[in-house]
Every structure is written in C-alpha cells, then in structure tokens.
LOSEDREN-705531 format. One line per 4 residues: number of its first residue (from 1); for each residue x, y, z of N, C-alpha, C. Coordinates in pm, 1 decimal, decimal comma. Example, Ala and Ser with C-alpha at 12.3 -4.5 7.8 and 13.67 -1.06 7.14 Angstrom:
2
1 = 1319,0/-569,0/780,0/1230,0/-450,0/780,0/1320,0/-330,0/780,0  1285,0/-225,0/708,0/1367,0/-106,0/714,0/1290,0/3,0/787,0
***
This chain:
251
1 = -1481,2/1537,3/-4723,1/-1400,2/1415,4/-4729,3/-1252,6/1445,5/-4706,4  -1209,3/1522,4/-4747,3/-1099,1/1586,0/-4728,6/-1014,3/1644,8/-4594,3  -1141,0/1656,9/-4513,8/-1076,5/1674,1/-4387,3/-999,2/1580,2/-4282,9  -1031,9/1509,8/-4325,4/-999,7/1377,3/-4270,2/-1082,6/1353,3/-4113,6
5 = -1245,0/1413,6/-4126,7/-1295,9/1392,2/-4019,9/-1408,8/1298,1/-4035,0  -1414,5/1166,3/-3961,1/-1483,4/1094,2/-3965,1/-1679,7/1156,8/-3946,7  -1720,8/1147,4/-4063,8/-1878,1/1239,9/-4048,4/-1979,6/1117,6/-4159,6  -2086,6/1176,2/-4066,5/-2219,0/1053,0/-4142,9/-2338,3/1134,8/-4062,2
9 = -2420,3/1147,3/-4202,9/-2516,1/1210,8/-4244,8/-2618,4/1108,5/-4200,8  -2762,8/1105,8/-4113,1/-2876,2/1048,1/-4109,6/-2993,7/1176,4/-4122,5  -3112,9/1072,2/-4172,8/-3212,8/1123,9/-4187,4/-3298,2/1140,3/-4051,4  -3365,5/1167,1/-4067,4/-3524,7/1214,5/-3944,4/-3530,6/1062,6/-3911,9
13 = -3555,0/932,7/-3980,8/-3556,1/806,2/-3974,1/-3432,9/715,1/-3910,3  -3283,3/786,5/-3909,6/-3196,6/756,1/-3849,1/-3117,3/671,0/-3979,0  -3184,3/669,8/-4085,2/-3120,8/595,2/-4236,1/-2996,4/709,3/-4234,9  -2840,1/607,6/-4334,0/-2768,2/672,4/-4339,2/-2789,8/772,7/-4472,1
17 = -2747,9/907,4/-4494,8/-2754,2/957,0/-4585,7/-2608,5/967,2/-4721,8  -2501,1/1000,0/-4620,4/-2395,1/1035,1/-4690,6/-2283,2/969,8/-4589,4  -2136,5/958,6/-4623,0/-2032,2/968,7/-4542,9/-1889,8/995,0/-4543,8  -1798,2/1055,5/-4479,1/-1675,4/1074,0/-4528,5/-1607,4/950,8/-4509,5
21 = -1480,4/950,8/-4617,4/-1410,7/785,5/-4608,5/-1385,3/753,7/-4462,8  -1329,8/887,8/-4416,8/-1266,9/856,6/-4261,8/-1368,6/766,7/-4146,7  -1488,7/779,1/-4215,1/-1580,6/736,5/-4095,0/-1594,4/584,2/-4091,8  -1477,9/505,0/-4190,6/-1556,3/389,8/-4223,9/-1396,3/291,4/-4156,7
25 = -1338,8/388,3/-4082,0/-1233,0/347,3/-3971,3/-1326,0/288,5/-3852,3  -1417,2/405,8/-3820,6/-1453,7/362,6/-3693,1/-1613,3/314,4/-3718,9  -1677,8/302,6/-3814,6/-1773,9/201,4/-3839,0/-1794,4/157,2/-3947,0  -1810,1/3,1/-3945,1/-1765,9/-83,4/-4076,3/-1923,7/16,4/-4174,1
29 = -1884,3/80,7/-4282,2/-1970,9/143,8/-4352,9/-1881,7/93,0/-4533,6  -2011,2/54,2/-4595,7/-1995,1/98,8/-4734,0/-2067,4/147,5/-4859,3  -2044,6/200,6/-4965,9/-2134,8/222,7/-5008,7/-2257,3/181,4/-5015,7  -2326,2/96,0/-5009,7/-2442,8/-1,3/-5019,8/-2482,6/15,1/-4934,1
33 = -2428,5/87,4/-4808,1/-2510,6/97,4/-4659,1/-2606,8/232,7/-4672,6  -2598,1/337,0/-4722,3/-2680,8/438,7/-4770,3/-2791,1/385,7/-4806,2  -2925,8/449,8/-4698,4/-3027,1/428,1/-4685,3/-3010,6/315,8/-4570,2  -3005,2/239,3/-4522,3/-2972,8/170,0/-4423,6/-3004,0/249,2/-4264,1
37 = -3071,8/173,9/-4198,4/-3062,1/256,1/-4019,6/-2934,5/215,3/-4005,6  -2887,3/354,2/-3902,7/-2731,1/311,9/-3887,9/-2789,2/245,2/-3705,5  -2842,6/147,9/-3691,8/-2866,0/72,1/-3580,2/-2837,9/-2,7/-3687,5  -2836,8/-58,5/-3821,4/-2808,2/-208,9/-3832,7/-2677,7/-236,2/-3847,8
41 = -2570,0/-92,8/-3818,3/-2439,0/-84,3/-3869,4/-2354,1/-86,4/-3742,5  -2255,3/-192,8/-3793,2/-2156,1/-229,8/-3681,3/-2043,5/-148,0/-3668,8  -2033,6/-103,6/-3547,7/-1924,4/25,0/-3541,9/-1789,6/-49,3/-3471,5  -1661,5/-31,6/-3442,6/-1594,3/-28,3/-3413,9/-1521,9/30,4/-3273,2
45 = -1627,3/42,3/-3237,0/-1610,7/104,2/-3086,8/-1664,3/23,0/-2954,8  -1544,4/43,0/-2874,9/-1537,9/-65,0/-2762,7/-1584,0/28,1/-2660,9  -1697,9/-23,7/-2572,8/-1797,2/15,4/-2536,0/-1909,9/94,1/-2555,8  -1899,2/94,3/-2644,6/-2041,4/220,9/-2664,5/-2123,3/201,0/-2763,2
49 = -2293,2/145,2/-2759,6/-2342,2/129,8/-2843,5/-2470,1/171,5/-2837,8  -2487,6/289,6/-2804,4/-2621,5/388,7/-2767,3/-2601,2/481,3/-2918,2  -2566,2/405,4/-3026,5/-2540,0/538,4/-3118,3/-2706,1/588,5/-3193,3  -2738,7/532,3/-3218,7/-2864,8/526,8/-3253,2/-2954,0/603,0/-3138,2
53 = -2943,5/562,0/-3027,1/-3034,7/580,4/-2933,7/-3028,2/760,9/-2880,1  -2888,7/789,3/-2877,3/-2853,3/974,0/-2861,3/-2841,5/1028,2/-2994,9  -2855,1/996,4/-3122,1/-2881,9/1019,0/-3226,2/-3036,2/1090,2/-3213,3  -3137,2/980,2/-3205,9/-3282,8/1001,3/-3177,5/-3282,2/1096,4/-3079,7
57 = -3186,1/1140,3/-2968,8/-3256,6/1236,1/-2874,9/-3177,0/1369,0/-2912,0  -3139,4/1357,5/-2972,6/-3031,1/1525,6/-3029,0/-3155,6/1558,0/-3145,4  -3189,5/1469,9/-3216,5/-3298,2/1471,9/-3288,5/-3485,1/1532,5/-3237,4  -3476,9/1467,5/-3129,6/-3608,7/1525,2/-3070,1/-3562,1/1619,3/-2944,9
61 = -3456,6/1670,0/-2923,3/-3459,2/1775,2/-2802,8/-3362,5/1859,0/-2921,2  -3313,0/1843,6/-3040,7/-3228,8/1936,0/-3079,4/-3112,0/2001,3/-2984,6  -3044,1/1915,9/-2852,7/-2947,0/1950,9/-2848,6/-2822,1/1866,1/-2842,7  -2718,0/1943,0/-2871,1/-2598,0/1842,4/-2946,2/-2546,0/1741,6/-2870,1
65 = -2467,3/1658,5/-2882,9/-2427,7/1579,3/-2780,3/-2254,3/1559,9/-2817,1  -2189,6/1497,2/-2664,1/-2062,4/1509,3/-2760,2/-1984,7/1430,8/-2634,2  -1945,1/1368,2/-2650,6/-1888,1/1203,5/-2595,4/-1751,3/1195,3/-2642,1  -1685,7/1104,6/-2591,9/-1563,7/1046,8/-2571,9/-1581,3/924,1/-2630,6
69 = -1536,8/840,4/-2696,2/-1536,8/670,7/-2727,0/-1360,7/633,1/-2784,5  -1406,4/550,6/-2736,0/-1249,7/470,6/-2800,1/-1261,6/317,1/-2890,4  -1213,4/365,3/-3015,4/-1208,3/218,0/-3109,9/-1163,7/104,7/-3047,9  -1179,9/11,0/-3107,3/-1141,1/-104,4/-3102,5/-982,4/-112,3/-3095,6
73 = -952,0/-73,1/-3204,9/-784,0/-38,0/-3193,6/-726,4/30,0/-3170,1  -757,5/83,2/-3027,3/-690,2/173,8/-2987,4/-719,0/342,0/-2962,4  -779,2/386,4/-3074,0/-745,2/552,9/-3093,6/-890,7/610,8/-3035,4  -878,5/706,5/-2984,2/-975,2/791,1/-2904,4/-1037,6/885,6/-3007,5
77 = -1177,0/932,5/-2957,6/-1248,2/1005,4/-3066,1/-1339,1/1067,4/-2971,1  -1325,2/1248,4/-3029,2/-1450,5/1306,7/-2937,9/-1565,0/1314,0/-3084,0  -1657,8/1242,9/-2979,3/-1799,6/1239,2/-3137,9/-1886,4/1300,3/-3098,7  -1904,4/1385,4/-3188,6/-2031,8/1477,3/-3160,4/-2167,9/1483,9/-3293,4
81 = -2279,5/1509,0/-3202,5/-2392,5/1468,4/-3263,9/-2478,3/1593,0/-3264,9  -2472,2/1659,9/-3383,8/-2594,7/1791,6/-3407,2/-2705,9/1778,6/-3490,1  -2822,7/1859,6/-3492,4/-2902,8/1866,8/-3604,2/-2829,7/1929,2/-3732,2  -2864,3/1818,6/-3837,3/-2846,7/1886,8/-3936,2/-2922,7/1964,7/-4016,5
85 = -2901,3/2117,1/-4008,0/-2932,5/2177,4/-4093,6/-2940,6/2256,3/-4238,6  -3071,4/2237,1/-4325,8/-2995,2/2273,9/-4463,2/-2977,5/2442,7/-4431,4  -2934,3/2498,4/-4592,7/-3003,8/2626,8/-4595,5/-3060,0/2678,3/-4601,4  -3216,0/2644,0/-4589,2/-3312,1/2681,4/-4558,9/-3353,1/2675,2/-4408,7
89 = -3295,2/2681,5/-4322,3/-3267,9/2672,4/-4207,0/-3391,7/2501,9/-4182,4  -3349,8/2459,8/-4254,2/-3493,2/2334,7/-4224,4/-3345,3/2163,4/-4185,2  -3400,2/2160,2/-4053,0/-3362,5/2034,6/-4000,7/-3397,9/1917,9/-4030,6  -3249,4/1844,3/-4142,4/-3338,9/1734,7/-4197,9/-3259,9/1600,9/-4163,6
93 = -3241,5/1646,7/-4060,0/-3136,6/1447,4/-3928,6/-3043,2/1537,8/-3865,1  -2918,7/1454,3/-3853,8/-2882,5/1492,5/-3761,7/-2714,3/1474,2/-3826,0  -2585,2/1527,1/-3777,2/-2479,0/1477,2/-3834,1/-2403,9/1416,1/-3711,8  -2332,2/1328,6/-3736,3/-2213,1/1263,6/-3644,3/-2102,9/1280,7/-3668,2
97 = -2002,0/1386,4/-3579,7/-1842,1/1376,9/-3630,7/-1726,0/1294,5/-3528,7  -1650,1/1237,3/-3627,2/-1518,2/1169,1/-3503,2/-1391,3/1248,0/-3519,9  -1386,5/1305,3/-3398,0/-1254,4/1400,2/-3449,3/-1161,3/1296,0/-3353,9  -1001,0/1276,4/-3397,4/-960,5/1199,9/-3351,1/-850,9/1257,4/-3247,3
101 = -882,5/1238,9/-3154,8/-820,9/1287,7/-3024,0/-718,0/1175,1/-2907,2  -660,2/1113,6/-2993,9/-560,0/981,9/-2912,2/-420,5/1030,6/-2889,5  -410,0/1170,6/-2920,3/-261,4/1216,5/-2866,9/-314,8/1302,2/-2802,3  -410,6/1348,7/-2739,8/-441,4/1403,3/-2639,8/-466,5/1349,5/-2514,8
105 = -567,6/1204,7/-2490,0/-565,5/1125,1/-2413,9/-467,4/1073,9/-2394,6  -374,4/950,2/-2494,6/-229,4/916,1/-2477,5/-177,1/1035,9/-2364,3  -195,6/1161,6/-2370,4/-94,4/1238,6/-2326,7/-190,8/1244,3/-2169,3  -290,2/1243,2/-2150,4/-351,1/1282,1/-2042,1/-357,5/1193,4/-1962,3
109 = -300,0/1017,2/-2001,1/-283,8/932,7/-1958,0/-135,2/905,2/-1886,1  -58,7/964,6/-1949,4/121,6/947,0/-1914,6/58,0/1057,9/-1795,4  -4,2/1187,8/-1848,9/28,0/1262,1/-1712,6/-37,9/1201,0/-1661,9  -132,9/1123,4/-1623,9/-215,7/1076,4/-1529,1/-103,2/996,4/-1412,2
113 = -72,2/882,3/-1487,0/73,5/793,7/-1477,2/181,6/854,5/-1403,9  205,2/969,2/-1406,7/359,9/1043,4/-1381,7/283,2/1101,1/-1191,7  177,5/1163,0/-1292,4/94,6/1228,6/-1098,1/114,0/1142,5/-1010,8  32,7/1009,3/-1046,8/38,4/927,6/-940,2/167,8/848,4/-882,2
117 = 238,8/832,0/-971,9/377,0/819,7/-930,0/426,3/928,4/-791,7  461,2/1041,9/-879,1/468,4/1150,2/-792,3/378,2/1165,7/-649,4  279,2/1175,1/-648,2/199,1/1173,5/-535,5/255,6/1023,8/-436,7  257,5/927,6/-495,2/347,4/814,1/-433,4/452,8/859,6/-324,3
121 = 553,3/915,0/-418,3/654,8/944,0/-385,1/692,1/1084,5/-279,7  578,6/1157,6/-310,5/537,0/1227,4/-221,8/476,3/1234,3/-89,6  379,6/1112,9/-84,0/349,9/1076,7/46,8/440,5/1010,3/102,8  523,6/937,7/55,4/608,5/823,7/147,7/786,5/842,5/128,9
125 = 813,6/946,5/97,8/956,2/966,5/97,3/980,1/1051,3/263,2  1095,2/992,2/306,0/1112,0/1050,1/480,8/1157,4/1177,7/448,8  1193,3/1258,8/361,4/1188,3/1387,3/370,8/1058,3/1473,2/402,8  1080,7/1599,6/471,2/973,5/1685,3/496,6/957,7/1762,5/380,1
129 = 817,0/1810,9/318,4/846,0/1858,8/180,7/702,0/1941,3/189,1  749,2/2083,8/183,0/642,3/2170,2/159,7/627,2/2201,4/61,1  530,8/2307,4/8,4/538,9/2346,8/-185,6/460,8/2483,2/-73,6  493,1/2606,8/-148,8/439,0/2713,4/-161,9/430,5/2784,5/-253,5
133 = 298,4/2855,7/-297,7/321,6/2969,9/-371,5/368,5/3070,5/-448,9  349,1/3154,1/-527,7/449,5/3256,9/-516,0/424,0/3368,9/-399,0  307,6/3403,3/-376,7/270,5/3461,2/-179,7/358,7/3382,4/-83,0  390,2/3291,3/-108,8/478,2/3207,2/40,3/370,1/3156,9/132,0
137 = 204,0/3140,9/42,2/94,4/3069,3/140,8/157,1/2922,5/85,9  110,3/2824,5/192,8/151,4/2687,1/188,1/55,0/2642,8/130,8  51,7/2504,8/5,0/-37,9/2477,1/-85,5/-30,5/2322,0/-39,0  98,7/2245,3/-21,5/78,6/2113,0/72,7/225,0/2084,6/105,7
141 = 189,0/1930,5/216,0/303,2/1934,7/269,8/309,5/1819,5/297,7  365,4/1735,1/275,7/403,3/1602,8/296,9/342,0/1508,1/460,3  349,0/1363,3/443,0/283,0/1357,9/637,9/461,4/1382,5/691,9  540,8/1335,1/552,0/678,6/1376,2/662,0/695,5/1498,4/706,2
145 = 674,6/1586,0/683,6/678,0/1741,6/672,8/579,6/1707,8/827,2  540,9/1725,1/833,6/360,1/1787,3/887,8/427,1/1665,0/1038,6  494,7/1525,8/985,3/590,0/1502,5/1157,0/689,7/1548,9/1192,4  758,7/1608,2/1120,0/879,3/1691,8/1204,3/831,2/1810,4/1236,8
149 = 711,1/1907,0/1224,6/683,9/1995,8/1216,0/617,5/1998,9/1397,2  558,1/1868,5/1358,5/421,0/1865,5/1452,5/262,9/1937,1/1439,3  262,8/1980,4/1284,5/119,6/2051,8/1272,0/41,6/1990,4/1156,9  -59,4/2039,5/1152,8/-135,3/1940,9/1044,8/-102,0/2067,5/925,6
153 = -144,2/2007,9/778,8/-133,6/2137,9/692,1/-228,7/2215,9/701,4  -358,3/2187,1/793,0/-381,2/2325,1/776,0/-371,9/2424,4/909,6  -327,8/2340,0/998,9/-236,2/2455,0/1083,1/-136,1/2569,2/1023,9  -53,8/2465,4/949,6/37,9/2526,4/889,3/4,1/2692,1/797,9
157 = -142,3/2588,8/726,5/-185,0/2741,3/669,9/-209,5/2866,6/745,8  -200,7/2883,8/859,8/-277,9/2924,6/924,2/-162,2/3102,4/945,6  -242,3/3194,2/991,1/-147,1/3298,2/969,2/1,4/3317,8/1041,4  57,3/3396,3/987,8/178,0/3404,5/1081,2/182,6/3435,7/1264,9
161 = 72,3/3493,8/1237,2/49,1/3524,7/1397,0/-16,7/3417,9/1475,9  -32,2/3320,6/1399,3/-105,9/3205,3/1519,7/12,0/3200,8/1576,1  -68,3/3148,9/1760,7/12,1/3071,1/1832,7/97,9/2939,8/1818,6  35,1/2879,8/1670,5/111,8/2758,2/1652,6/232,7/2725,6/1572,3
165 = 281,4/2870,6/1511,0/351,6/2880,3/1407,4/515,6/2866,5/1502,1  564,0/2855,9/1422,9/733,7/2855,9/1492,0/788,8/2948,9/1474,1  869,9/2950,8/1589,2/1034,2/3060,2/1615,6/1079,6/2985,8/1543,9  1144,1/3048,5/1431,1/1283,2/3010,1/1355,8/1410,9/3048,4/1428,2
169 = 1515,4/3014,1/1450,6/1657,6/3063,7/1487,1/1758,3/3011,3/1438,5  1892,6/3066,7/1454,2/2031,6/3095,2/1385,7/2054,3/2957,2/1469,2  2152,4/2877,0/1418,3/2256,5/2796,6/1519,0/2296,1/2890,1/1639,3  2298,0/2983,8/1617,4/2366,8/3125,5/1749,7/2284,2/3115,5/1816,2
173 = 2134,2/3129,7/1823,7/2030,5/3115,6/1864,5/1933,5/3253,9/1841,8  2054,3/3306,5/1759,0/1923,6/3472,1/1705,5/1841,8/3434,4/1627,3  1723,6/3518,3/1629,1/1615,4/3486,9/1540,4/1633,0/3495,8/1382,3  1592,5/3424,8/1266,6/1602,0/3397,9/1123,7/1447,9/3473,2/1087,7
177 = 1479,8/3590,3/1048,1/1439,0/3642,1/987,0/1347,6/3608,7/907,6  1169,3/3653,2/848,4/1100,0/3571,4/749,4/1162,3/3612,2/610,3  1206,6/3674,4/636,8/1250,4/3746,5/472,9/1420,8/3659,4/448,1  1450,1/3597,1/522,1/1567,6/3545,8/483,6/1544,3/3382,7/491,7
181 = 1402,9/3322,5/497,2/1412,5/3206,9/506,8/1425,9/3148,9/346,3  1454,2/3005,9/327,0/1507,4/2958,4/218,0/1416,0/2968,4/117,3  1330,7/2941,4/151,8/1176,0/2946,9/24,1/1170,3/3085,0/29,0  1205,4/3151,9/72,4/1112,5/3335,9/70,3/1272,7/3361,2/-26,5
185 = 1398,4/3323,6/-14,7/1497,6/3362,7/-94,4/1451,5/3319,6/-260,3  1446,1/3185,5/-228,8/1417,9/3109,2/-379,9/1340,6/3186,2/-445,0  1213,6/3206,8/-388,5/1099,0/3279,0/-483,3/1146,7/3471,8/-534,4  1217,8/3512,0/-428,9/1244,1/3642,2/-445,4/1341,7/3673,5/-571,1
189 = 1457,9/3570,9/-554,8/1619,6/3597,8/-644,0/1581,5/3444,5/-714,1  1499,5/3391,9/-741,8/1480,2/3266,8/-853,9/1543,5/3144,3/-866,9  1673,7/3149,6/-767,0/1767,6/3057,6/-724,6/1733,5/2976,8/-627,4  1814,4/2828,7/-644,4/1805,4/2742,0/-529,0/1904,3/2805,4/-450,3
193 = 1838,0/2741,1/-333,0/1938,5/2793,6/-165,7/1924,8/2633,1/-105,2  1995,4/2590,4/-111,2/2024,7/2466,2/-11,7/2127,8/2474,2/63,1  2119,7/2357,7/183,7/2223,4/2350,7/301,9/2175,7/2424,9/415,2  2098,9/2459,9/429,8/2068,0/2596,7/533,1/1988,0/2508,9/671,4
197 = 2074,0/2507,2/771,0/2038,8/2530,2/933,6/1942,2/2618,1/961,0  1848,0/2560,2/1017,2/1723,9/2634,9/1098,3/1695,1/2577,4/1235,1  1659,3/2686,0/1335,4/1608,4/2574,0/1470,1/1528,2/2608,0/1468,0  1369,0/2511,4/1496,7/1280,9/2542,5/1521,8/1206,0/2559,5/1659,3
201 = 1184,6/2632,8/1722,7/1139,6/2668,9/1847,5/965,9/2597,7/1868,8  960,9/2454,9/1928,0/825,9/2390,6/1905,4/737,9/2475,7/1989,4  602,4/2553,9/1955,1/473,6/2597,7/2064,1/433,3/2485,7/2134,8  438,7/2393,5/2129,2/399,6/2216,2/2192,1/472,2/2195,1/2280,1
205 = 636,5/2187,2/2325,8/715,9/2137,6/2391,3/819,6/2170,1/2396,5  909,8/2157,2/2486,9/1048,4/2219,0/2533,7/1149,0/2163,3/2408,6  1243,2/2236,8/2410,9/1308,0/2223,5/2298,0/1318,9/2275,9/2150,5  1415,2/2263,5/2114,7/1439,5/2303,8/1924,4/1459,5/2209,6/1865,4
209 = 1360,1/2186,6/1768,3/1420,0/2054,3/1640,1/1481,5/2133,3/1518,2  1601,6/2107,9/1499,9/1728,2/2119,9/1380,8/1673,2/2060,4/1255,4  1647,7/2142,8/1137,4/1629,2/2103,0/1021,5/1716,5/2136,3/935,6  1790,9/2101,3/836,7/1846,5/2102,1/701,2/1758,1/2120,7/603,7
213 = 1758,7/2269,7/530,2/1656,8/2291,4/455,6/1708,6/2307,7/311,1  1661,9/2265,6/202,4/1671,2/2280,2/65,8/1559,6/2343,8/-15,9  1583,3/2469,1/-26,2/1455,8/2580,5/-149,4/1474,6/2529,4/-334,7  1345,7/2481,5/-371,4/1393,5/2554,2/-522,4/1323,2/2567,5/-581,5
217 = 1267,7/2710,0/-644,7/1201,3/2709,6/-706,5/1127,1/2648,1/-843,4  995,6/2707,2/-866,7/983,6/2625,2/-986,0/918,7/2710,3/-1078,8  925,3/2699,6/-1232,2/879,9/2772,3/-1339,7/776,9/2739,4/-1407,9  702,1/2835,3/-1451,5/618,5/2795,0/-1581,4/686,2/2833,3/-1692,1
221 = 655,9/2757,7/-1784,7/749,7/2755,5/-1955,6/745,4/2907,8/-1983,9  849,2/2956,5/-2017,9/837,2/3084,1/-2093,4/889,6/3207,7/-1961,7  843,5/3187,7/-1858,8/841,2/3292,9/-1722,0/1003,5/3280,5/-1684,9  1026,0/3388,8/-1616,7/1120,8/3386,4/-1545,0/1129,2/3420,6/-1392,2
225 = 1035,4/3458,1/-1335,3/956,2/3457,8/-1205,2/898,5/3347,6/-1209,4  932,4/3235,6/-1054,5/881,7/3192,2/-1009,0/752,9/3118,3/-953,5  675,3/3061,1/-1005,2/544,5/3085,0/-927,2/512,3/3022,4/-834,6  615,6/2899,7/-737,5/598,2/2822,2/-637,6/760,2/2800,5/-620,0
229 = 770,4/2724,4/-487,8/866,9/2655,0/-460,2/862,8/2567,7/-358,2  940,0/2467,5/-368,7/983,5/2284,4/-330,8/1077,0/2365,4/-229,2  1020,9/2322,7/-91,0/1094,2/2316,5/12,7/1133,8/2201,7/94,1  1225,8/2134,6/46,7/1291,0/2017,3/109,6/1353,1/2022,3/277,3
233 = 1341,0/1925,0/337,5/1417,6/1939,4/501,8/1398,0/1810,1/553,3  1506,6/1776,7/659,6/1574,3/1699,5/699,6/1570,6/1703,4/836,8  1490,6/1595,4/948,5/1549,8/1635,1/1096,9/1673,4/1604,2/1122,5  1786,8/1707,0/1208,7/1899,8/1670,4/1223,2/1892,4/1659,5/1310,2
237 = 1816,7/1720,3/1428,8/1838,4/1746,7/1542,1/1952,0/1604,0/1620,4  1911,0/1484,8/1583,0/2002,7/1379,7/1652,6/2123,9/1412,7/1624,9  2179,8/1433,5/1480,6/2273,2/1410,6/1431,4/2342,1/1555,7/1511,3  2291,0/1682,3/1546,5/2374,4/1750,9/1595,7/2428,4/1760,3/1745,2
241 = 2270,1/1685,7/1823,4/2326,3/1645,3/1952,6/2421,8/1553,7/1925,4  2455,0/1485,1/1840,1/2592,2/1379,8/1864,8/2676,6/1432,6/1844,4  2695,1/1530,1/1770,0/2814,7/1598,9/1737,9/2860,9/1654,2/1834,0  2765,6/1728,2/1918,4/2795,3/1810,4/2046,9/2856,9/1708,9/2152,6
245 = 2825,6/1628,9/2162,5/2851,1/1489,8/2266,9/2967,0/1468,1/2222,9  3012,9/1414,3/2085,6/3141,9/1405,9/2047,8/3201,8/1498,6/2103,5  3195,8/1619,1/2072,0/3269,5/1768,5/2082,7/3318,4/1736,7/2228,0  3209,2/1724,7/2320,4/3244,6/1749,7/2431,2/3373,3/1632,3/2528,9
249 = 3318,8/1562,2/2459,0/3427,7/1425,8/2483,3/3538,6/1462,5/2453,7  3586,1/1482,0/2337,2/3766,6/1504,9/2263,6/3826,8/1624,6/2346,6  3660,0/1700,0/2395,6/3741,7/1818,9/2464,5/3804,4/1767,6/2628,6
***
C-alpha cells in the first residue's frame, strides 16, 4: 500500500482478492467489492476494457502482459498483468499493477510536438541544410539542399570518388581542400565556422554555383566532442554575378 502503486489481487475465478488504495484512482473499487468479478467493476480508463478478458489469458497461457492505458483524467499508466504466485510456488490468479507513467508520455508527447515542428521547418525553409556525422557521412539533407546541389541524398551519400560529387573551389578558383571544408572544421576544433565562400564545380553542367556556408556543430549532454553537425548554405551565385556586373560598370 505504501508504494503508491496501483495493484489488485484476483483469484483463478477473476474475483477481486485484495487492493492497494492507489488502485481505486483508476478503478472505482471499495471495500465491499472483494470477492466481486472485477468484470463487474467500473474502471476509469478511457478506452480500454478487455481487463478481464487479458486477465483470463495471462491466467491460462501464464504469460505476463503489459499495456499502456490512459485514465479518464488524464494520467497515463503502464499496467501489467502476472501470475500470482504464493510461496509455495503455487499460482493462485493473477496480479494487476498501474505504475504511473504521465511524465514520461507528457514528455514523449512535447518531443513528439517539437520533431514535427522541426521536420516542418526543415523541409520547407529555402536554406540548403545538411546534418552529418561525426565521420562527415551525410545523414540528411533538406529538398533545399539536394536543389542547389542538384543530387538526391542518396547521391550525396555516395563516396567521395563518385563521378557525381563536386569540385569545391576558392573564390581564386584553387581547389578547397576536404579537410578545410566548414563541417570537417566544426567537427574537428568543435567550433562554429560561418561566412565561408565555396564554388561548386556542377558534374551536370557548365558552370559554378556560389554558396555561403554556415558549420555548427552539435553536442550530446556531458561530451565535448562533437557527434554531428548542421551545415547551413545559401545560393549566391546571382548575388555575386551582380556584383561583378556592378564592378564592371563603375569601372
């Protein structure tokens, strides 16, 4: 009684035997109900009324059962259903416990809530947005990503030596190094690197598309290494042909 775990004792017959106070939250029980089938007892739980019925089969297959339900008002409960045994190892019903688990769901629900937000915001924001690893393998990538790119993600996955992967280059037009790109910095030295010019050399078609790239890594609680990073980018390419056009004009 003391535990504060909702528990009720039945016989081989499914009559109630015993119960802790807690149990009489989630089914209207009172003293006077002892001896009673707990099929004639009204529980408090919104949807679920097989209690009786997986009672009887934990009872004749002897194995446990253990469910999810949610009260009437609100609070979540994992209930589980075993044979009860005395000490004489002799099985004489079965027990039912409600352990109360509504700040766990509550919580599995906000994250539920926050993902899908995120994933929202993830598919449909015009930034290009990769996530990698701590390897620097690509894990996903936005459809904005995957159109300035021109590859699907799992091209993208695909090794460094495919034909479909890109020349990176300097504004100069020298090659950018893999070891100096913005995500391979972030994950290495743990720091964001934003602002960073890249040209990309397309395998598809003539030309370089100009990206503005932003690295930053991300942590698990407690770590100080890295174990992924948010690679943000931007097509500029218009914005720098205009500049050049300007340039060339004033000149």
């Amino acid at each position: 009684a003391g535990t504060g775990i909702g528990t009720v004792f039945v016989d081989h017959q499914l009559r109630i035997l015993r119960f802790t106070p807690a149990a009489t939250r989630i089914i209207n029980l009172i003293l006077s109900d002892v001896g009673r089938p707990v099929s004639h007892i009204v529980s408090n739980l919104a949807g679920y009324d097989c209690l009786a019925e997986d009672t009887q089969a934990v009872l004749n297959s002897l194995v446990p059962k253990e469910v999810e339900v949610k009260a009437r008002a609100g609070e979540w409960y994992s209930m589980r259903i075993l044979p009860y045994r005395t000490l004489d190892n002799v099985i004489e019903g079965a027990v039912i416990t409600f352990v109360d688990i509504s700040r766990v769901k509550n919580a599995q629900e906000a994250l539920g809530e926050s993902e899908a937000e995120w994933r929202l915001l993830f598919e449909f924001m015009p930034q290009g947005v990769v996530i990698q690893n701590r390897k620097g393998r690509i894990v996903e990538a936005n459809p904005a990503a995957q159109r300035i790119l021109e590859l699907t993600l799992d091209q993208m996955r695909q090794p460094e030596s495919s034909p479909l992967r890109w020349k990176a280059v300097h504004r100069d037009g020298t090659d950018f190094p893999a070891d100096q790109h913005p995500a391979r910095k972030a994950l290495d030295t743990g720091r964001q690197v934003r602002g960073v010019v890249m040209g990309l050399h397309s395998p598809r078609k003539q030309g370089v598309v100009w990206i503005c790239v932003d690295a930053i890594p991300q942590f698990k609680s407690g770590e100080d290494t890295p174990y992924q990073v948010f690679t943000t980018f931007d097509d500029i390419t218009g914005r720098l042909s205009a500049e050049k056009t300007v340039a060339r004009g004033g000149s």
